[in-house]
PASEBA-1860 file (N, C-alpha, C; in nm, 3 decimals):
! residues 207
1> XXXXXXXX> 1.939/1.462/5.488/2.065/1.534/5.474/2.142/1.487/5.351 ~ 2.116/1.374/5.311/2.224/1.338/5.161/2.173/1.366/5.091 ~ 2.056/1.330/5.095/1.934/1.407/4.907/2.002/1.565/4.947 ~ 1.958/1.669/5.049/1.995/1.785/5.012/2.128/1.801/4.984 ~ 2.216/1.699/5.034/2.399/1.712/4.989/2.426/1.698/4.797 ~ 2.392/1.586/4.787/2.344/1.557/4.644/2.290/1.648/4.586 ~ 2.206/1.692/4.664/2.131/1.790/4.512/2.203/1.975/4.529 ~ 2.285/1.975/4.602/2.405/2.063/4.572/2.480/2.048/4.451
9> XXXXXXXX> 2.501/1.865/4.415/2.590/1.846/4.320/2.486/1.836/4.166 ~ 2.373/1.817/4.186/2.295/1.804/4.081/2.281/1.949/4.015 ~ 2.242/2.089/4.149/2.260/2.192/4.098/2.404/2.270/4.055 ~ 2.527/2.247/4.055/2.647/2.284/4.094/2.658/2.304/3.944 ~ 2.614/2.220/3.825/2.676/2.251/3.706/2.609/2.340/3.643 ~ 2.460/2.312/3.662/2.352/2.452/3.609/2.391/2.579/3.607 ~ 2.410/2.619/3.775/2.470/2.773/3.798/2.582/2.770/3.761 ~ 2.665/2.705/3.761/2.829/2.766/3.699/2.815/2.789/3.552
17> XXXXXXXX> 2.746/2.730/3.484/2.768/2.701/3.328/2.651/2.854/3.282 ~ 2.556/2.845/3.377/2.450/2.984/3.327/2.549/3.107/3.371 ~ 2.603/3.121/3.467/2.702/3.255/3.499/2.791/3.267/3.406 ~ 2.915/3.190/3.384/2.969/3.168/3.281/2.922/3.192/3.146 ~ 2.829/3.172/3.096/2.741/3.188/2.944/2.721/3.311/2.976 ~ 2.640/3.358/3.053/2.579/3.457/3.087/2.711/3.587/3.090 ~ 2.809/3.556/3.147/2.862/3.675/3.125/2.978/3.660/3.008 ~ 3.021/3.558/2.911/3.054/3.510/2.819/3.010/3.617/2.695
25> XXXXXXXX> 2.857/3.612/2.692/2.801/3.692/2.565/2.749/3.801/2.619 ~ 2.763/3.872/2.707/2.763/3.989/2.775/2.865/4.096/2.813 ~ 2.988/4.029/2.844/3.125/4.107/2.913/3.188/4.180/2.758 ~ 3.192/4.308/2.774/3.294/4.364/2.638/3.396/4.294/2.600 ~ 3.443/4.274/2.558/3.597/4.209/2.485/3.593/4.067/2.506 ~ 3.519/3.981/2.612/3.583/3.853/2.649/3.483/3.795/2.536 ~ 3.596/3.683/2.469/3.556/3.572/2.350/3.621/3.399/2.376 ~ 3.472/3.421/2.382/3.469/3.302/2.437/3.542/3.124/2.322
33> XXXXXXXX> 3.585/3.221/2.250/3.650/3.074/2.146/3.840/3.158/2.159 ~ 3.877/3.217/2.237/4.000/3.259/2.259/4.001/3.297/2.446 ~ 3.897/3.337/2.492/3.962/3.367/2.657/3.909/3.258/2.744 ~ 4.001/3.205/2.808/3.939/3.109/2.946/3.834/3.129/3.018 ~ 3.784/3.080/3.072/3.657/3.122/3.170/3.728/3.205/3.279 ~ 3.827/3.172/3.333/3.886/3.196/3.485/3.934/3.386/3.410 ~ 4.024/3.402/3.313/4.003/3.531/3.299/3.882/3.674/3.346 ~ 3.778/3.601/3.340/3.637/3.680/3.356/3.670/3.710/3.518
41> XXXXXXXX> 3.790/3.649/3.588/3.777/3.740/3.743/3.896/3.851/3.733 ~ 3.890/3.877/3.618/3.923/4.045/3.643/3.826/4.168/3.565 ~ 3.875/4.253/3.603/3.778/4.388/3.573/3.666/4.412/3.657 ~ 3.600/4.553/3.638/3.533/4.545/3.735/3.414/4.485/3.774 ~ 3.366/4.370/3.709/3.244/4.280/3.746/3.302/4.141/3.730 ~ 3.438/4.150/3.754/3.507/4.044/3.809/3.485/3.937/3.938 ~ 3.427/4.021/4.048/3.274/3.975/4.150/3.254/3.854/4.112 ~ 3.191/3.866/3.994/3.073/3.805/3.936/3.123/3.653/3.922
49> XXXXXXXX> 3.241/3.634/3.894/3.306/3.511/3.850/3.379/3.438/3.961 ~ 3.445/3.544/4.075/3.502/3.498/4.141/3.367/3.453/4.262 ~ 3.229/3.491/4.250/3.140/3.428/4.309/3.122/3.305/4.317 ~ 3.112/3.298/4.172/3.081/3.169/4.104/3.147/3.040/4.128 ~ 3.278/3.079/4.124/3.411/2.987/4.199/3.383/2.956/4.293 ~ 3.350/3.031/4.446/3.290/2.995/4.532/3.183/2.929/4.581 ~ 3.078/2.993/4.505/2.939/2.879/4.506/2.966/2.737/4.476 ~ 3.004/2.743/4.395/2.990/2.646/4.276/3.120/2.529/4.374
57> XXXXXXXX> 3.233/2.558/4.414/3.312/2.519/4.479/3.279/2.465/4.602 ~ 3.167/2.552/4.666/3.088/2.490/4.797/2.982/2.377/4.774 ~ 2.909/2.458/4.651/2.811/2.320/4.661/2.898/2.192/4.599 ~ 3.013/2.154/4.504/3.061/2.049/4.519/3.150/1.985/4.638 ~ 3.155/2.078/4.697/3.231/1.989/4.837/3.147/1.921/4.892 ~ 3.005/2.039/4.922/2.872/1.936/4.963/2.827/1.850/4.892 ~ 2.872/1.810/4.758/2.809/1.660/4.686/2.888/1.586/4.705 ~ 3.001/1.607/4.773/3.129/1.518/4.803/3.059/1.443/4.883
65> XXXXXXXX> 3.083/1.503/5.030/3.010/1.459/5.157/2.872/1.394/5.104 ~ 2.767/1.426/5.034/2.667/1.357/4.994/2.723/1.223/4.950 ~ 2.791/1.240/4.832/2.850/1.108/4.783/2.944/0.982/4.916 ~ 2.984/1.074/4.965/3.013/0.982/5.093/2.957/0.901/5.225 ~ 2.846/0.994/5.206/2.721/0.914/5.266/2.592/0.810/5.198 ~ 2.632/0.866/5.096/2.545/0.750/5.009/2.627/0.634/4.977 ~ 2.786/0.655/4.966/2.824/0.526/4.902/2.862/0.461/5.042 ~ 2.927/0.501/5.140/2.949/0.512/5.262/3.118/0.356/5.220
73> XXXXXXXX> 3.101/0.200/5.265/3.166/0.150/5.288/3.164/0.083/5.082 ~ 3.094/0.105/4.978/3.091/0.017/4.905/3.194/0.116/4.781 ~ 3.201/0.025/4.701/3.285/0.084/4.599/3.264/0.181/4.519 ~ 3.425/0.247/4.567/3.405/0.401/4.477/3.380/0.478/4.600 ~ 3.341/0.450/4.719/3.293/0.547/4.840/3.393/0.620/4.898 ~ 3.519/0.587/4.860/3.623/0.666/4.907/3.690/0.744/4.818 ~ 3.750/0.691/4.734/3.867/0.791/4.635/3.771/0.880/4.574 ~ 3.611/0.859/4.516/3.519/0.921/4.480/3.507/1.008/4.527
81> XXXXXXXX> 3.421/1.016/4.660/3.386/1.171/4.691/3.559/1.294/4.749 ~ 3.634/1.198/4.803/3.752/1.279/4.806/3.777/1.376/4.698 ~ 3.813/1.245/4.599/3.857/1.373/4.444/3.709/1.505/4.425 ~ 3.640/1.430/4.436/3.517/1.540/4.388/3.542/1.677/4.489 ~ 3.608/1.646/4.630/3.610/1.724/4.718/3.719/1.818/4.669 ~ 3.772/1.744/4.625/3.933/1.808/4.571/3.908/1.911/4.437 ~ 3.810/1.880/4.360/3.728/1.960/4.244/3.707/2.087/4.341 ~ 3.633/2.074/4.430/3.583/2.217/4.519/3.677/2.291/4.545
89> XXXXXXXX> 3.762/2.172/4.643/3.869/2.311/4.694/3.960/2.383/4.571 ~ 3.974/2.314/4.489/4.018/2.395/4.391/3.972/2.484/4.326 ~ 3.829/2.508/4.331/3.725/2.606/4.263/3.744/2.717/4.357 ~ 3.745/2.678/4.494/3.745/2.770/4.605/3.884/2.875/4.617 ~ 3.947/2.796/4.568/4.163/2.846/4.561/4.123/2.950/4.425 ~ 4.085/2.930/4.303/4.042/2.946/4.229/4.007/3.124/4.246 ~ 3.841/3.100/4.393/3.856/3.241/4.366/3.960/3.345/4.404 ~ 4.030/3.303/4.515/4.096/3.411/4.576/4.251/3.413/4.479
97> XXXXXXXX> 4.307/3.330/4.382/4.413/3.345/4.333/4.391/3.348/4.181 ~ 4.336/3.485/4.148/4.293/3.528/4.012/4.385/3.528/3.886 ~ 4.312/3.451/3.760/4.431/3.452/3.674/4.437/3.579/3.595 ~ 4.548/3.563/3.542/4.613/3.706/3.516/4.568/3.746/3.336 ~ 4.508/3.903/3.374/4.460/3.984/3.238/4.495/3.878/3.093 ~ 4.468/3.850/3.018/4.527/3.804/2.866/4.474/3.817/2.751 ~ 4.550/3.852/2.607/4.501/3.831/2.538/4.364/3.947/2.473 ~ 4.400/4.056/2.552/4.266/4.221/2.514/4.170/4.189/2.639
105> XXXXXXXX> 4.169/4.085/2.719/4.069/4.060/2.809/4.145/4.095/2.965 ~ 4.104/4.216/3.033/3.953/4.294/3.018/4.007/4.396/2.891 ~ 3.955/4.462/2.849/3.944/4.557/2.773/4.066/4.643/2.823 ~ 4.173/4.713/2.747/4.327/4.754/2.751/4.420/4.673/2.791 ~ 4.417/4.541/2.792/4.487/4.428/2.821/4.565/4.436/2.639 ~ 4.722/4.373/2.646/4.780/4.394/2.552/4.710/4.264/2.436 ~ 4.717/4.247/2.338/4.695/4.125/2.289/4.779/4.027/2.224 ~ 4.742/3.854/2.270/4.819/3.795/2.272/4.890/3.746/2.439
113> XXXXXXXX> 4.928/3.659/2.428/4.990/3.594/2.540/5.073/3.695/2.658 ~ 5.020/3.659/2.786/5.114/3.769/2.840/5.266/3.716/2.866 ~ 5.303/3.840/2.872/5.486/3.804/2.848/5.545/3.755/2.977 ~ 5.447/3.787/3.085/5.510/3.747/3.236/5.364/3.706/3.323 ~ 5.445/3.633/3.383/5.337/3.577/3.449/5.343/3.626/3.617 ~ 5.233/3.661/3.663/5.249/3.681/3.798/5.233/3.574/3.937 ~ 5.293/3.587/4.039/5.256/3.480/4.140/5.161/3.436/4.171 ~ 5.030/3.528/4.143/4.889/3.484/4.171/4.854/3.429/4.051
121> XXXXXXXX> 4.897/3.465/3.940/4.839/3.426/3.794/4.884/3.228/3.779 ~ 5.004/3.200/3.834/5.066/3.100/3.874/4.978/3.026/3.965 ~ 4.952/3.084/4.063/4.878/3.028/4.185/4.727/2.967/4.104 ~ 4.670/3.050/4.033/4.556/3.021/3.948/4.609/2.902/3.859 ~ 4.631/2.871/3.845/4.676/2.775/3.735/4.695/2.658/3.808 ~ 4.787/2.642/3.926/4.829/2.535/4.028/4.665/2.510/4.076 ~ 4.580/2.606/4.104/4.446/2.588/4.159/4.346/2.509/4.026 ~ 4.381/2.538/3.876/4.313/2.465/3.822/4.355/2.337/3.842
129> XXXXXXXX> 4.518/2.276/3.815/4.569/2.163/3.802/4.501/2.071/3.914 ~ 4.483/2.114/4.039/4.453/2.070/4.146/4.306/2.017/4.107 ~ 4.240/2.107/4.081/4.050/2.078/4.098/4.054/1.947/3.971 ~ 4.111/2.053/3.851/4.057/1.958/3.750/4.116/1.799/3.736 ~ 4.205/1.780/3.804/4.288/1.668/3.821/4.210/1.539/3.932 ~ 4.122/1.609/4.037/4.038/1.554/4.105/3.917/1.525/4.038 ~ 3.866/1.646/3.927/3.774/1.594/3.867/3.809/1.506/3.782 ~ 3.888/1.460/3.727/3.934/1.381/3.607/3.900/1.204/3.684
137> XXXXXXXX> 4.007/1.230/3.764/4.049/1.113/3.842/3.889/1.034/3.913 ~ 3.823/1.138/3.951/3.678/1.115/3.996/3.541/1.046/3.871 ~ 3.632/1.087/3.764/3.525/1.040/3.665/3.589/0.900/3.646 ~ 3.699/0.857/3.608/3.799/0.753/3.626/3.716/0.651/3.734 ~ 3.702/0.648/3.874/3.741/0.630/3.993/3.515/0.553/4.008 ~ 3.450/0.635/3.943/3.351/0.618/3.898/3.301/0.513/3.799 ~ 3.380/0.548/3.705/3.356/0.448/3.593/3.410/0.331/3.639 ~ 3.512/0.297/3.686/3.509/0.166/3.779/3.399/0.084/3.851
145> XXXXXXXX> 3.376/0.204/3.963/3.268/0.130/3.994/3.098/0.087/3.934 ~ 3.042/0.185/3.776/2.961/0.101/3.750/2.988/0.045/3.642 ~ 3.112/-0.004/3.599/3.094/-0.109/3.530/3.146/-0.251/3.667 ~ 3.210/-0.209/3.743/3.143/-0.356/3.855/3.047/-0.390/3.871 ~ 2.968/-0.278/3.854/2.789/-0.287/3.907/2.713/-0.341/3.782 ~ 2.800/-0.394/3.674/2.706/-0.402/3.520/2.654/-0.260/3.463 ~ 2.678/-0.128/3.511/2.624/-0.041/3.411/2.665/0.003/3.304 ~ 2.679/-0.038/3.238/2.810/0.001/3.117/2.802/0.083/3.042
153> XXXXXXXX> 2.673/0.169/3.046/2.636/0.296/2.978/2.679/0.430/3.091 ~ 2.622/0.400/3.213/2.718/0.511/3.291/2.872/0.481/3.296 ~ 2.946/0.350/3.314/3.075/0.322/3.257/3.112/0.387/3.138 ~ 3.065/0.369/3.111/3.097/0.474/2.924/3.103/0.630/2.959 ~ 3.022/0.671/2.992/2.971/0.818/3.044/3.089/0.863/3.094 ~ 3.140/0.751/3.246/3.209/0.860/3.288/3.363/0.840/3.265 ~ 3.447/0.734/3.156/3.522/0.664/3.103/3.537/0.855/2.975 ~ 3.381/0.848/2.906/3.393/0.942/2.802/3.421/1.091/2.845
161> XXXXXXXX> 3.419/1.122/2.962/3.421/1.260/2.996/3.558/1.240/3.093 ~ 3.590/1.168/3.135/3.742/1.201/3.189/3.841/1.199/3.116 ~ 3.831/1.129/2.989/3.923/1.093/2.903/3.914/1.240/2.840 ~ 3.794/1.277/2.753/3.766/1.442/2.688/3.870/1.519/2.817 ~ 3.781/1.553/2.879/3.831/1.671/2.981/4.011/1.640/3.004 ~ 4.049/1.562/3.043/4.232/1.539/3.019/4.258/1.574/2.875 ~ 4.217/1.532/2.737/4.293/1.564/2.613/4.285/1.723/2.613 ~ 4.118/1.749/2.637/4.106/1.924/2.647/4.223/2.022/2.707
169> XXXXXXXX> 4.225/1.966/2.870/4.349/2.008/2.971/4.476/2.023/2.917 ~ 4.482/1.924/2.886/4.644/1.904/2.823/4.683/1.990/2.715 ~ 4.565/1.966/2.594/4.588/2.068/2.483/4.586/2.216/2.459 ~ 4.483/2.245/2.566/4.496/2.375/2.634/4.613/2.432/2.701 ~ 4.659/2.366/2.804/4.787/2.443/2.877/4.890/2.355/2.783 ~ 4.920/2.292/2.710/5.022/2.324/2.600/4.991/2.427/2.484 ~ 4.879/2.468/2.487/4.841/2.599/2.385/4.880/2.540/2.253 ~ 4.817/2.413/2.230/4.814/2.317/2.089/4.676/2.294/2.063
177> XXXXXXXX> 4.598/2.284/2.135/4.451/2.279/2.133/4.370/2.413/2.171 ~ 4.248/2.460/2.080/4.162/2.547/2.098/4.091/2.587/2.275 ~ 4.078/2.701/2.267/4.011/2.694/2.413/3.846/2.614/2.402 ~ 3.761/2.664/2.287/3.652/2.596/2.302/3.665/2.437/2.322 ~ 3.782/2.379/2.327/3.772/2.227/2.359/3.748/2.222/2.459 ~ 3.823/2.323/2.595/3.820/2.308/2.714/3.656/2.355/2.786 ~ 3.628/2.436/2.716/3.463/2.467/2.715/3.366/2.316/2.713 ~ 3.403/2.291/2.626/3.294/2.140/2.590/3.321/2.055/2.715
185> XXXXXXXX> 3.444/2.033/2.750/3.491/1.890/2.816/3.448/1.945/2.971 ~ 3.435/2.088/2.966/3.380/2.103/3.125/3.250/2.117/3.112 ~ 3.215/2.161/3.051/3.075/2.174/3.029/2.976/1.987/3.008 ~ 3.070/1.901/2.984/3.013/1.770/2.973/3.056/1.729/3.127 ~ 3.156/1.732/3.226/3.200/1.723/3.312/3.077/1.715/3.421 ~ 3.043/1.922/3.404/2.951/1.942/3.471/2.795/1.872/3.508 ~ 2.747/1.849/3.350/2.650/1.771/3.371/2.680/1.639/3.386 ~ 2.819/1.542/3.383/2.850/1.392/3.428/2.817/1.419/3.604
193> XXXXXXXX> 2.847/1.524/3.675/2.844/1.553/3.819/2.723/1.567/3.874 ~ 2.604/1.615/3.757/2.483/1.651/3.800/2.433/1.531/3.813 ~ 2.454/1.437/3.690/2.387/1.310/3.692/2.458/1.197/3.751 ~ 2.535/1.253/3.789/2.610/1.109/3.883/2.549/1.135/4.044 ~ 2.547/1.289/4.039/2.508/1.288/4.208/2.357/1.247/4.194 ~ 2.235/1.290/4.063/2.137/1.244/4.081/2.077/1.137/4.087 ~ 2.194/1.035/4.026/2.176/0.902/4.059/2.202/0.867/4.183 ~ 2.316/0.877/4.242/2.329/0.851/4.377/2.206/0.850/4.453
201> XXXXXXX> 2.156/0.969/4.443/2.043/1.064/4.553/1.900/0.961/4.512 ~ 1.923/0.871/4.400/1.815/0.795/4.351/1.875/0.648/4.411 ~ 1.952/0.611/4.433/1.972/0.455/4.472/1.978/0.462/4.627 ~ 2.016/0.592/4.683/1.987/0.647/4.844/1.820/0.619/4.862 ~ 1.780/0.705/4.820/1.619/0.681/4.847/1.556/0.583/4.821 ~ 1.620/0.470/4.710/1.525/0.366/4.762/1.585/0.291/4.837 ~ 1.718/0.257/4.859/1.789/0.193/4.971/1.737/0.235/5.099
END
C-alpha cells in the first residue's frame, strides 16, 4: 500500500505537466509566456484542465499518506506529508473555483489585465496561495530532514526548488516577474515531488 501511495506522487508531476504542455501548444489564443496555466479552465475544453486539478490533486494527497507511512515517527514525517497534503487540497479547490478569463484568453476575452475581479476568480487565487504555500513549505520541511540525514545533494534539491518556486510566486502575483518563471519553478517542483516520493518508496522497500 505505500509503494502504490508513493508512486501516485512519482506519477503526479508527469500527467499534470503533459496536460498542461499538451494543451499549452494546442488551445487557440492561450500563450504560454503571458497566460497562467489555471486560465486554461475556461472555454469550452476547459474540462480538460479542471480534470487535471483533480487528478493530479488526488494523486498528491495519496503521496501524502504514502509519505506518512513511510516516514511514519522519524523526521520530516509530520509537517511533510501534511503540507504535501495541503498542495492537493488546493489543486482540488483549484478545480471547482475557476480563475477568471484574462488577457485574450479564451479567445474574445478583452486584452490585458482584467479590470474586476470575480468571487470565484478570487477564490482561485486563495486556492493557489493555499496549495503552493504547502508546497513551498514541504520542500523547506524536507530539506531539513536530509541534510540531518547527511544528504546534502537532496538538501540542495529541495532548499533549490522552494526557494525558486517562492521568488517565481511572489514575482508573479506582484506582476513584476514573467509568467514563464512561474512555469519553470513548478515544473522543477513537480519533478522535486516525483523524486522525493521515489526515494521514499526506495528506503521503504528496503527497510
Amino acid at each position: 500500500m505505500t509503494k502504490a501511495l508513493l508512486t501516485c506522487g512519482v506519477l503526479a508531476g508527469p500527467l499534470y505537466m503533459a496536460v498542461y504542455l499538451g494543451q499549452a501548444f494546442t488551445r487557440p489564443g492561450f500563450d504560454i509566456t503571458r497566460h497562467p496555466a489555471s486560465v486554461l479552465s475556461n472555454g469550452d475544453l476547459g474540462w480538460i484542465q479542471v480534470a487535471n486539478f483533480l487528478v493530479c490533486g488526488a494523486l498528491s494527497i495519496a503521496a501524502a499518506i504514502g509519505m506518512r507511512r513511510a516516514l511514519r515517527t522519524s523526521r520530516g514525517g509530520t509537517w511533510g506529508p501534511i503540507l504535501i497534503g495541503l498542495l492537493g487540497v488546493g489543486m482540488l479547490l483549484a478545480a471547482f473555483f475557476t480563475a477568471d478569463p484574462v488577457d485574450g484568453f479564451p479567445p474574445g476575452t478583452p486584452l490585458g489585465p482584467p479590470t474586476t475581479i470575480t468571487t470565484i476568480g478570487l477564490l482561485h487565487f486563495v486556492t493557489a496561495l493555499i496549495g503552493f504555500s504547502g508546497w513551498i513549505a514541504a520542500s523547506f520541511v524536507f530539506a531539513r530532514r536530509f541534510a540531518a540525514l547527511g544528504q546534502p545533494a537532496w538538501a540542495l534539491f529541495s532548499t533549490a526548488t522552494g526557494a525558486l518556486f517562492l521568488v517565481a510566486f511572489l514575482g508573479t502575483a506582484a506582476a513584476v516577474a514573467p509568467v514563464m518563471g512561474l512555469v519553470v519553478a513548478v515544473a522543477l517542483a513537480w519533478a522535486w515531488l516525483s523524486a522525493t516520493s521515489a526515494k521514499l518508496m526506495t528506503e521503504a522497500a528496503a527497510a
